[in-house]
C-alpha positions as CSV (number, residue, x, y, z in Angstrom):
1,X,0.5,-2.6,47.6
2,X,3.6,-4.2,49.1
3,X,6.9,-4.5,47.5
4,X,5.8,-8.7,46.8
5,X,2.6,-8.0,45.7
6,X,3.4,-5.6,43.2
7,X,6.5,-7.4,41.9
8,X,4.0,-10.2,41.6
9,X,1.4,-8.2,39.2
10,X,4.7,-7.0,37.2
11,X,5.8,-10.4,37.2
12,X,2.4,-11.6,36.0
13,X,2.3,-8.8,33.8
14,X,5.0,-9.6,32.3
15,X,4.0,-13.4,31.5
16,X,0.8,-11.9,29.9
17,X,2.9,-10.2,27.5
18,X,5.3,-13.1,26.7
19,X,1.6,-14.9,25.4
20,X,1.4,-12.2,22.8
21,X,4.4,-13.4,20.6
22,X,4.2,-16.3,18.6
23,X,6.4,-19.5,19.6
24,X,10.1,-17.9,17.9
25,X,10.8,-22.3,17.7
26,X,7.9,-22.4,15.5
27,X,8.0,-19.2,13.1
28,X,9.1,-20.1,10.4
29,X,9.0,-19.5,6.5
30,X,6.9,-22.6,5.6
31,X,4.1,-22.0,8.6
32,X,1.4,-19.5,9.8
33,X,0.2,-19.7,13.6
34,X,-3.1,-18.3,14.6
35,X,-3.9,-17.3,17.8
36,X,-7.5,-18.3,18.0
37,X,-8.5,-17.9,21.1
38,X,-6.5,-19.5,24.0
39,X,-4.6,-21.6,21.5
40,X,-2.8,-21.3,18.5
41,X,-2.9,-22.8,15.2
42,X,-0.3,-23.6,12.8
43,X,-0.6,-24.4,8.8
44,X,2.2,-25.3,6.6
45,X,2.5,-23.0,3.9
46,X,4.2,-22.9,0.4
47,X,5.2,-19.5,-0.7
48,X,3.7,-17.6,-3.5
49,X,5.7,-14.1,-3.3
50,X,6.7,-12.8,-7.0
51,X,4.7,-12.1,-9.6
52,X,4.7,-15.7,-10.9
53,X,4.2,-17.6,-8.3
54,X,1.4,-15.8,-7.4
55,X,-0.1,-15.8,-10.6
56,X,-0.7,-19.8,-10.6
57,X,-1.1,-20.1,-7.3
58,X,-2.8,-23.5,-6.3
59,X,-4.3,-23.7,-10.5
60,X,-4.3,-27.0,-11.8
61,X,-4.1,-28.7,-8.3
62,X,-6.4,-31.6,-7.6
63,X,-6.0,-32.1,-3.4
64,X,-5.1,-29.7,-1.0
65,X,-4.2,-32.2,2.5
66,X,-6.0,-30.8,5.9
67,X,-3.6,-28.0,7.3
68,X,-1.5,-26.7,4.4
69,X,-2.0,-24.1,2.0
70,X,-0.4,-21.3,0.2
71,X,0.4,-18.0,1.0
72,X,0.4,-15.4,-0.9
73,X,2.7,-12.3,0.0
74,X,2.9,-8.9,-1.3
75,X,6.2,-6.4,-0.8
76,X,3.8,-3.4,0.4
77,X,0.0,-3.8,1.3
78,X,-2.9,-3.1,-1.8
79,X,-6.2,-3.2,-3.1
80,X,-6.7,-7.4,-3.9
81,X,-8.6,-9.6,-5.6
82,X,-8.6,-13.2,-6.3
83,X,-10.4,-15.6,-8.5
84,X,-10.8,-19.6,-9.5
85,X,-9.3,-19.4,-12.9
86,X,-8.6,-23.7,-13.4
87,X,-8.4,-23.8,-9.7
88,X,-10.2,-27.3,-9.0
89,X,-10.4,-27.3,-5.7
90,X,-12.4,-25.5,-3.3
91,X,-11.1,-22.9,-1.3
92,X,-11.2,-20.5,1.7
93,X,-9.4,-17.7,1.0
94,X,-8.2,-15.6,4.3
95,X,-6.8,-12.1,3.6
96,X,-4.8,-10.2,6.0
97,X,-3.1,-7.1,6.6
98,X,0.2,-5.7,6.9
99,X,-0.3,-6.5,10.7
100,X,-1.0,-10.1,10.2
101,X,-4.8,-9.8,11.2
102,X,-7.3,-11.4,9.8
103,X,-9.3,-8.6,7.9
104,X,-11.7,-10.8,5.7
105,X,-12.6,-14.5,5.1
106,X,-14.1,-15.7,1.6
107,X,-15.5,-19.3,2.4
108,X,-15.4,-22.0,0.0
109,X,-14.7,-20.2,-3.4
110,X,-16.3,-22.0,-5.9
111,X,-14.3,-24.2,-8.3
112,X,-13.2,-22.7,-11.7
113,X,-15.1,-19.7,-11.0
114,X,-13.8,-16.3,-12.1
115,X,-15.8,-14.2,-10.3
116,X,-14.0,-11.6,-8.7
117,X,-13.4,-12.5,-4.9
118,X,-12.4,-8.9,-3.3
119,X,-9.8,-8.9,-0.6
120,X,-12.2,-6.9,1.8
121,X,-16.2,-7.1,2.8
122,X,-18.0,-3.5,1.1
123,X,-17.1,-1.0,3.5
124,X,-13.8,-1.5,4.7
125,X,-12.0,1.3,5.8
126,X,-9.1,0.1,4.9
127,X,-9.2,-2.7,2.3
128,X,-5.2,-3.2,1.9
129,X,-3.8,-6.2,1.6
130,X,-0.6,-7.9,2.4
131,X,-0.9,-11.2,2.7
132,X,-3.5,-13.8,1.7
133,X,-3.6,-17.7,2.7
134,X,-5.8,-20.1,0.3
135,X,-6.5,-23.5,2.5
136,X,-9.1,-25.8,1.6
137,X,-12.8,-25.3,1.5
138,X,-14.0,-25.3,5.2
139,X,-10.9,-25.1,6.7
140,X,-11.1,-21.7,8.1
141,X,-14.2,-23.0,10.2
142,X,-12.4,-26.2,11.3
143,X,-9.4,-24.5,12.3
144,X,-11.5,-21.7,14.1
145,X,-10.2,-19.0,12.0
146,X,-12.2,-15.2,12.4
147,X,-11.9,-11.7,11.5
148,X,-9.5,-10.1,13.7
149,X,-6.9,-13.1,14.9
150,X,-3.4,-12.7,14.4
151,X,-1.1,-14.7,12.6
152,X,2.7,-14.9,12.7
153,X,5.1,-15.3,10.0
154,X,9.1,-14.1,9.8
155,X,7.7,-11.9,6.2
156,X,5.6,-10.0,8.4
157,X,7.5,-6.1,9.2
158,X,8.2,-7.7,12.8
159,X,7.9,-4.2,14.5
160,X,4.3,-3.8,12.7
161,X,2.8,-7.2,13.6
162,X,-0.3,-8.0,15.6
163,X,1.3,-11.9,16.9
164,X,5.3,-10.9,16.2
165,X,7.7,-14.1,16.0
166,X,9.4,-14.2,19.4
């Protein structure tokens, strides 16, 4: 390969890799991006990350707008499970790991339900948790959210995650 040629692949090389790390202008605390595909998707977020805040989570609410949600974050990853207790809304519950991949989607949890909703389909190898994002019922599948997309956020180890914040 010539000299140009070959600076040309490790230029485009190099561009790939740049496409791998989520928009640094855009990570930030109150949004998640998803790379779905050949685009990305962003949802604001509130945070639910002590013990409190994750205990009432989005209980009592009564709308949920198109493209917000809350997420839930854990210091170090675990065994989770979620339920409907007085939660009125429907919702899709998207759990992740301590990569920021999408590991398991529960689709339009049934209001006021208390069924257990585990944080991993039966057989996961590795059913740890670190972070999980409630959205509206249906949202998931309008935003084109699947098992195994990334998703950036600054509380993710940096070093560690799958789409890391510039």
């Amino acid at each position: 390969m010539s000299g140009n040629k070959a600076a040309l692949a490790v230029l485009f090389l190099g561009l790939g890799a740049l496409e791998a790390l989520a928009d640094p202008q855009a990570c930030s605390p109150d949004s998640v991006i998803f790379q779905t595909g050949g685009d990305t998707v962003t949802v604001r977020v509130e945070l639910a990350d002590d013990e409190s805040e994750r205990a009432r989570g989005l209980m009592y609410r009564r709308e949920l707008a198109p493209g917000n949600g809350m997420l839930f974050i854990y210091d170090s990853p675990r065994a989770v499970s979620f339920w409907m207790r007085n939660t009125y809304i429907p919702l899709d519950l998207v759990f992740l790991d301590q990569t920021g991949t999408i590991r398991h989607i529960h689709r339009k949890a049934v209001p006021l339900d208390e069924t257990p909703i585990p944080g991993a389909a039966p057989g996961d190898p590795r059913p740890e948790r670190q972070m999980i994002l409630e959205i509206g019922g249906g949202e998931a599948e309008r935003l084109g959210l699947k098992v195994g997309q990334p998703m950036a956020h600054p509380r993710l180890q940096q070093d560690l995650a799958s789409l890391p914040c510039g």
